[in-house]
C-alpha positions in Angstrom: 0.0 0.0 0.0 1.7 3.2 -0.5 2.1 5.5 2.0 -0.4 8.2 0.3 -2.4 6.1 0.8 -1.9 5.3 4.0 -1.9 8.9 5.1 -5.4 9.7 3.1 -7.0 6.9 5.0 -6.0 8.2 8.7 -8.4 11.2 7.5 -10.8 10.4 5.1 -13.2 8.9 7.9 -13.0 12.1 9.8 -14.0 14.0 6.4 -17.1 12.3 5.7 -18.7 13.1 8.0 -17.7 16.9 8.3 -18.2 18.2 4.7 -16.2 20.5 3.0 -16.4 24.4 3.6 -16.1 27.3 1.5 -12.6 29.7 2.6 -14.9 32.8 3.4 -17.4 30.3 6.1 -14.1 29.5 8.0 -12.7 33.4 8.5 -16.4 33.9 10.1 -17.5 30.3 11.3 -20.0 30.7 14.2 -21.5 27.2 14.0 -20.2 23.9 15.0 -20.7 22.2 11.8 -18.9 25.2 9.6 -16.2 25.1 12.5 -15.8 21.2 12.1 -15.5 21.3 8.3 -13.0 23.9 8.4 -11.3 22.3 10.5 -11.1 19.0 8.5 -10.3 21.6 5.1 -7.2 22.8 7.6 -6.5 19.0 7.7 -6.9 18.5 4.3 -4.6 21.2 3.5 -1.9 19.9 5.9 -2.0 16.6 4.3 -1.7 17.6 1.0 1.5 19.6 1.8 2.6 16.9 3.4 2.1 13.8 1.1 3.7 15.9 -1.7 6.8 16.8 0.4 6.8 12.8 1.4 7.0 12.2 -2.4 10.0 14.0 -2.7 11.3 12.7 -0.1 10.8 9.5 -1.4 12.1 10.9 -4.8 15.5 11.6 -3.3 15.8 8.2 -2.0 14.8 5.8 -4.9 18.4 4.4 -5.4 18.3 3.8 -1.3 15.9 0.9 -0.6 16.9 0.4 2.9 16.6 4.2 3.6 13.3 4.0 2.1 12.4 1.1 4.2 13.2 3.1 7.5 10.9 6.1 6.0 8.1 4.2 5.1 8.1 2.4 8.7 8.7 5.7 10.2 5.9 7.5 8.6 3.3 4.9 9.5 4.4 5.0 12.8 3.9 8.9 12.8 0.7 8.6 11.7 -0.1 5.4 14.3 1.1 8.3 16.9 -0.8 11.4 15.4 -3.9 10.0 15.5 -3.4 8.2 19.2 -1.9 11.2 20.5 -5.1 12.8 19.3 -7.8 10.6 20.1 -5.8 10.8 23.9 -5.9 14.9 23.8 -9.5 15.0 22.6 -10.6 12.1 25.4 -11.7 15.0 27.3 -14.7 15.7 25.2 -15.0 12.6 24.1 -19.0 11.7 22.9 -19.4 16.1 22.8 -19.8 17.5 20.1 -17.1 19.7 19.4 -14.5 16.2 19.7 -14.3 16.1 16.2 -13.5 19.5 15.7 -10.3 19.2 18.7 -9.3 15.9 16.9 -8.9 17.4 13.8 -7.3 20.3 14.8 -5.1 18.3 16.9 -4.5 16.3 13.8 -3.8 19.5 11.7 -1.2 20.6 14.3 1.0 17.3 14.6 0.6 17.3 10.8 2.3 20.9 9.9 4.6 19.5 12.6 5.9 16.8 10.7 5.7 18.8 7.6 8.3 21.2 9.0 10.2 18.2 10.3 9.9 16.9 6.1 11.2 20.6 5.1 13.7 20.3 7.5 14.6 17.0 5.3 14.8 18.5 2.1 16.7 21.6 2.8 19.5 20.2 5.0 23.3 21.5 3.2 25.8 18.9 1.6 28.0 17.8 4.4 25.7 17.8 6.8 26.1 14.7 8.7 22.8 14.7 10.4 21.0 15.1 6.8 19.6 11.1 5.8 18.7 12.7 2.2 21.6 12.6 -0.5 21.5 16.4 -1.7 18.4 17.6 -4.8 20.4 17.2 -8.3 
């Protein structure tokens, strides 16, 4: 399975049932259903960035197998995490009905979190010891 997929299906659940709102509902969102639906569009967002920066990743090691190994192991245990991590810092609204609004933006946060970490990645300078990526041709 690749590891889009992967990441689409920690979200997609949460997305169903939240809909999808237009940009100008969020800036003014009074209501819990336009707040949970921009918060899963946040999510969405997040996810994107970060599947596409994972491709490039992934780009940058295609002559590595065993380096691509570790990433792919790594980045479903992120996402085991993420979403435990989550479920355990929404737990205190659990069955309310603005959980699945703090899970997703929980989820957003930790996501943009590990795209930074991705960025990080990509940009580290030739030399650097600590960078796992060979260097962008």
């Amino acid at each position: 399975m690749r590891m889009s997929t992967l990441v689409m299906l920690g979200v997609t659940g949460v997305f169903a049932t939240t809909g999808l709102a237009r940009a100008d509902e969020c800036a003014d969102a009074s209501d819990l259903a336009t707040m949970n639906a921009c918060a899963a569009k946040a999510l969405k967002a997040s996810d994107a960035e970060l599947n596409a920066l994972y491709k490039q990743i992934q780009g940058r090691l295609e002559d590595d197998e065993d380096t691509t190994k570790l990433l792919v192991a790594a980045q479903r245990a992120w996402i085991a995490y993420r979403n435990a991590e989550c479920d355990f810092a929404s737990s205190g609204v659990a069955g309310g009905s603005i959980e699945p609004m703090i899970t997703l933006q929980c989820r957003d946060d930790r996501t943009k979190k590990r795209v930074a970490d991705f960025k990080t990645y990509l940009s580290c300078e030739e030399g650097d010891l600590s960078c796992v990526l060979p260097p962008a041709n």
